[in-house]
DORO-116328 format. One record per residue: residue number from 1; residue in three letters; chain; x, y, z of N, C-alpha, C in turn. Coordinates in Angstrom, 2 decimals, padded with zeros to 5 digits. Example, Ala and Ser with C-alpha at 12.3 -4.5 7.8 and 13.67 -1.06 7.14 Angstrom:
- 1 | ALA | A | 013.19 | -005.69 | 007.80 | 012.30 | -004.50 | 007.80 | 013.20 | -003.30 | 007.80
- 2 | SER | A | 012.85 | -002.25 | 007.08 | 013.67 | -001.06 | 007.14 | 012.90 | 000.03 | 007.87
END
This chain:
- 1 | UNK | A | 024.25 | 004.19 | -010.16 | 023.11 | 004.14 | -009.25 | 023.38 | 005.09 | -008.08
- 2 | UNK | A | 022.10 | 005.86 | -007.74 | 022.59 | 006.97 | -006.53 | 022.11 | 005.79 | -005.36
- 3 | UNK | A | 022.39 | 006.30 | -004.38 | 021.89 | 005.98 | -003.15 | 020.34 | 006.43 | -002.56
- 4 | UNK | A | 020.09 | 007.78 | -003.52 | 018.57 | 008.14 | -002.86 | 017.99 | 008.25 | -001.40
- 5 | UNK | A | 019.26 | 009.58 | -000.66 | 019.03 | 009.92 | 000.61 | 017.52 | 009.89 | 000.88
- 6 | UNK | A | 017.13 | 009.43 | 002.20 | 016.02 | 009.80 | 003.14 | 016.16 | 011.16 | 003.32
- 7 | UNK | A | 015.05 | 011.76 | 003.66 | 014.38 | 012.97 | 004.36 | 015.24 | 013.40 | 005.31
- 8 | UNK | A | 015.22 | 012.49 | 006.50 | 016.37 | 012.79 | 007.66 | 016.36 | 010.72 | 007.76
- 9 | UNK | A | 017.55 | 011.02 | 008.55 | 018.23 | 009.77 | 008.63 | 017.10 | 008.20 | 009.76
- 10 | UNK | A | 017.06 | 007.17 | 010.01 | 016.05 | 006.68 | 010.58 | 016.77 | 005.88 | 011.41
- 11 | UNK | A | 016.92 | 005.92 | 012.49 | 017.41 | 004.64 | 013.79 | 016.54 | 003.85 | 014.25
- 12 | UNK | A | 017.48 | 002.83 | 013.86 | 016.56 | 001.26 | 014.20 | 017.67 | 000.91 | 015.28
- 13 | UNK | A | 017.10 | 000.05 | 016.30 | 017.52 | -000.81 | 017.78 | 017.49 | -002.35 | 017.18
- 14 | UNK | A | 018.82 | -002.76 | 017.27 | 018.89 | -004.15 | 017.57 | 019.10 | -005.08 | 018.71
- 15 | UNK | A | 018.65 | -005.77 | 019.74 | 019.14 | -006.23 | 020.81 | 019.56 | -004.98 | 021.39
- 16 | UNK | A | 018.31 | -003.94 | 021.62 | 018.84 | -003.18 | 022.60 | 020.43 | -002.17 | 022.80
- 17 | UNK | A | 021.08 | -002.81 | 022.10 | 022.31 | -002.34 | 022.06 | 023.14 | -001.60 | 021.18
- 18 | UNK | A | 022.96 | -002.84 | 019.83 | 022.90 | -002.53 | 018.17 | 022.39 | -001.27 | 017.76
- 19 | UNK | A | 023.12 | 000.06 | 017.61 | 021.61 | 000.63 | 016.51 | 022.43 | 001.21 | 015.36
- 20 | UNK | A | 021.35 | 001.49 | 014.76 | 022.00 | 001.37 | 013.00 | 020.76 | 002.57 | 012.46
- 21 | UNK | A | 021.79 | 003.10 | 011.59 | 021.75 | 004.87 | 011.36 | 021.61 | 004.50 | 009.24
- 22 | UNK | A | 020.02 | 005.06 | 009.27 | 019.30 | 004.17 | 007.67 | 019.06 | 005.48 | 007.24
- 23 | UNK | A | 020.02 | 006.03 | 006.79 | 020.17 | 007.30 | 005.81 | 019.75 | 007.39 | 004.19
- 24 | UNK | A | 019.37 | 005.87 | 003.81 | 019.00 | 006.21 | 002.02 | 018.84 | 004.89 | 001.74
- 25 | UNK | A | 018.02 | 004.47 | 000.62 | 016.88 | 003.37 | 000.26 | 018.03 | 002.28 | 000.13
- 26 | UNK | A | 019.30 | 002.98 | -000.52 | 020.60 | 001.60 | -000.21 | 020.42 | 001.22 | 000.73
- 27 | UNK | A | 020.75 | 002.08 | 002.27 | 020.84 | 001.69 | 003.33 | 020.03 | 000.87 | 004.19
- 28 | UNK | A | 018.87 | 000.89 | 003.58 | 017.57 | 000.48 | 003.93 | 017.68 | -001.29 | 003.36
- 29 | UNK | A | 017.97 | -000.72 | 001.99 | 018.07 | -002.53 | 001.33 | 018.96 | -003.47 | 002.01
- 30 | UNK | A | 020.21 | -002.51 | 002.46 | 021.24 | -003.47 | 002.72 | 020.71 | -003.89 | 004.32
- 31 | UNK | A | 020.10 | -003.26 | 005.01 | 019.54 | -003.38 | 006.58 | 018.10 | -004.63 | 006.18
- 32 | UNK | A | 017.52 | -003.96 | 005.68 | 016.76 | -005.23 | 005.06 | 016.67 | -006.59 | 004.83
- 33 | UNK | A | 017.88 | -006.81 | 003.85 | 018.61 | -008.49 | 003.79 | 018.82 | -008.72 | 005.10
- 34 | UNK | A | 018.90 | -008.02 | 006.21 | 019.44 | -008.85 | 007.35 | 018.12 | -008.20 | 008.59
- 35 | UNK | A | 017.12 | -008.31 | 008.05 | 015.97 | -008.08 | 008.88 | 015.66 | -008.67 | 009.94
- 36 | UNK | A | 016.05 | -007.78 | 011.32 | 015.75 | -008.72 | 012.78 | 014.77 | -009.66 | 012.77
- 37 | UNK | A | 013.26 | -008.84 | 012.19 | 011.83 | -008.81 | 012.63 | 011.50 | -009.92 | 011.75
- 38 | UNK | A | 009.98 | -010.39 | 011.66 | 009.08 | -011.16 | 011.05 | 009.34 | -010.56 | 009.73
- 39 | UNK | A | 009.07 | -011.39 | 008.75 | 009.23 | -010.70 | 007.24 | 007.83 | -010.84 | 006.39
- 40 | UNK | A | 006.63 | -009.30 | 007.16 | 005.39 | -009.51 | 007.07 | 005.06 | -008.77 | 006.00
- 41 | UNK | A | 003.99 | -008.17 | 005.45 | 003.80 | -007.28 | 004.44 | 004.51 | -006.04 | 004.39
- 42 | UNK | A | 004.62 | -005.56 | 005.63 | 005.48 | -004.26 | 005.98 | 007.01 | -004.21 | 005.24
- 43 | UNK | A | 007.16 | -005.20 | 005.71 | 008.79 | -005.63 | 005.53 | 008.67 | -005.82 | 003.59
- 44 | UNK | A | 007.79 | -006.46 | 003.18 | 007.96 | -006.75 | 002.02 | 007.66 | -005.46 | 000.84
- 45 | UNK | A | 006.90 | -004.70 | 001.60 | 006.34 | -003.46 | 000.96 | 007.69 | -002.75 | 001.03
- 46 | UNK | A | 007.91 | -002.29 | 002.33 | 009.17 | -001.55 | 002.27 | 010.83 | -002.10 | 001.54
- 47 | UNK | A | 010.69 | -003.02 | 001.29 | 011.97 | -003.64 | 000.40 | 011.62 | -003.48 | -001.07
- 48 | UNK | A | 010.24 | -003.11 | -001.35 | 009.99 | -003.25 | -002.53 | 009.55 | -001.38 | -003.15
- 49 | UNK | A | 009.56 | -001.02 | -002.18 | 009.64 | 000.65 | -002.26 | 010.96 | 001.09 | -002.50
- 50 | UNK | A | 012.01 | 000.50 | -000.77 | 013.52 | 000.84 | -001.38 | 014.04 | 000.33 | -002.97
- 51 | UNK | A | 013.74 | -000.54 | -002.94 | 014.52 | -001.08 | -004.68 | 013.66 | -000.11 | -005.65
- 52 | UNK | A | 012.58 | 000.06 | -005.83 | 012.19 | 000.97 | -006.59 | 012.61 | 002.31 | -006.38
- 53 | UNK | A | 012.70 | 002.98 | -005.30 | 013.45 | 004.61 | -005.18 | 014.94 | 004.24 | -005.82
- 54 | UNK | A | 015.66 | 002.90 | -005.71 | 016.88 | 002.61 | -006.16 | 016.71 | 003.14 | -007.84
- 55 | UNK | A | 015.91 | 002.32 | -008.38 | 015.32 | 002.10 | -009.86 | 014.85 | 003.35 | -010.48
- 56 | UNK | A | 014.37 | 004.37 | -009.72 | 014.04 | 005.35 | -009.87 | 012.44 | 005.90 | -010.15
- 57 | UNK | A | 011.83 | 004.15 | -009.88 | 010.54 | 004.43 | -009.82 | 009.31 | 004.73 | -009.09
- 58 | UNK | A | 010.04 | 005.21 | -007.67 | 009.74 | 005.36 | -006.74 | 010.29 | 006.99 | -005.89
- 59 | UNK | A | 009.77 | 007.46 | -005.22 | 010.84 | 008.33 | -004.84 | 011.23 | 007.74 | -003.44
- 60 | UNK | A | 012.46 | 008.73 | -003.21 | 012.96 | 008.33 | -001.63 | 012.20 | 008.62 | -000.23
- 61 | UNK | A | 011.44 | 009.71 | -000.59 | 010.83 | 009.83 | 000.27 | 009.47 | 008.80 | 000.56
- 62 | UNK | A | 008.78 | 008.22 | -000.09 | 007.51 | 006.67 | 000.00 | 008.51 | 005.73 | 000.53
- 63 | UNK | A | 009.61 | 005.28 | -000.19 | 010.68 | 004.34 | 000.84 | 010.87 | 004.68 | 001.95
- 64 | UNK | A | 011.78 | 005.80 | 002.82 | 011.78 | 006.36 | 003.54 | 010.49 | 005.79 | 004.48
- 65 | UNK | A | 009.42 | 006.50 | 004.15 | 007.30 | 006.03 | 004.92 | 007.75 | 004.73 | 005.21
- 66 | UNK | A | 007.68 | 003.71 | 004.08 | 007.62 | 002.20 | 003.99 | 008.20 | 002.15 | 004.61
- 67 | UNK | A | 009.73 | 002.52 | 004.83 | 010.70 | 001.73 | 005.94 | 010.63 | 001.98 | 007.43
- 68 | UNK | A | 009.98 | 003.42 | 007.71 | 009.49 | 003.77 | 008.86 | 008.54 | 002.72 | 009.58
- 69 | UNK | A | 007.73 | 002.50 | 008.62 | 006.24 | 001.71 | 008.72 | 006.55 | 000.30 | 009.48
- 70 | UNK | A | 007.74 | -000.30 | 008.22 | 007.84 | -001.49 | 008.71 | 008.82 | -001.61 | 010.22
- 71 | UNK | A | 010.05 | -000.74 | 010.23 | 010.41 | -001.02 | 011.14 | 009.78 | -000.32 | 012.55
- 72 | UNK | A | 008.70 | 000.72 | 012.61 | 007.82 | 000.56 | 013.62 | 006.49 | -000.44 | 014.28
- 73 | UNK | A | 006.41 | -001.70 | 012.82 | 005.69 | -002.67 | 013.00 | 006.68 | -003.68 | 013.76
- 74 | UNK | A | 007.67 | -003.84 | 013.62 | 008.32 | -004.66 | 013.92 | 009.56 | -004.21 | 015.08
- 75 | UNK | A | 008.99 | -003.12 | 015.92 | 009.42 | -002.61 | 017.17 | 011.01 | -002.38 | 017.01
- 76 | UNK | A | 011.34 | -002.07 | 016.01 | 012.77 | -001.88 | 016.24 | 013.28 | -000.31 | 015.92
- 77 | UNK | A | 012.01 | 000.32 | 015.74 | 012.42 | 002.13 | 015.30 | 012.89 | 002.62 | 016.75
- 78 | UNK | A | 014.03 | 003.16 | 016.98 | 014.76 | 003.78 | 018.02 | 014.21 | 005.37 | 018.47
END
C-alpha cells in the first residue's frame, strides 16, 4: 500500500499549540481516528475519500479537497 502524497502538505491546530503536518491520505486516516472536531458529514466524507485514495479508488488529490473541507469545517486548518 502507498501512502498517496497530498498536493502540498496540510496543517491542522490542535489546542492552539498542537499542530500536525497531513502530508498523504495515510496521514490523514491516521489524524482522523483521533479527530479533535464533531464527527459531521465533512469528517465522514473525508475519511471515506482518504481510505479510498488508500484503495486506489479515489485519487489523492479529492482526499486531499475532503480533508481540507473537513478540517476547515471544523476550525482546525492552521
Amino acid at each position: 500500500m502507498s501512502y498517496k502524497p497530498f498536493p502540498t502538505p496540510v496543517r491542522v491546530t490542535i489546542k492552539q499549540s498542537q499542530e500536525n503536518i497531513i502530508a498523504s491520505a495515510w496521514d490523514a486516516v491516521e489524524f482522523l481516528r483521533r479527530w479533535p472536531g464533531k464527527r459531521d458529514n465533512a469528517y465522514r466524507r473525508a475519511l471515506q475519500h482518504c481510505l479510498d485514495a488508500l484503495d486506489g479508488i479515489r485519487s489523492p488529490k479529492a482526499a486531499f479537497a475532503s480533508f481540507v473541507t473537513a478540517a476547515r469545517q471544523a476550525g482546525i486548518l492552521a
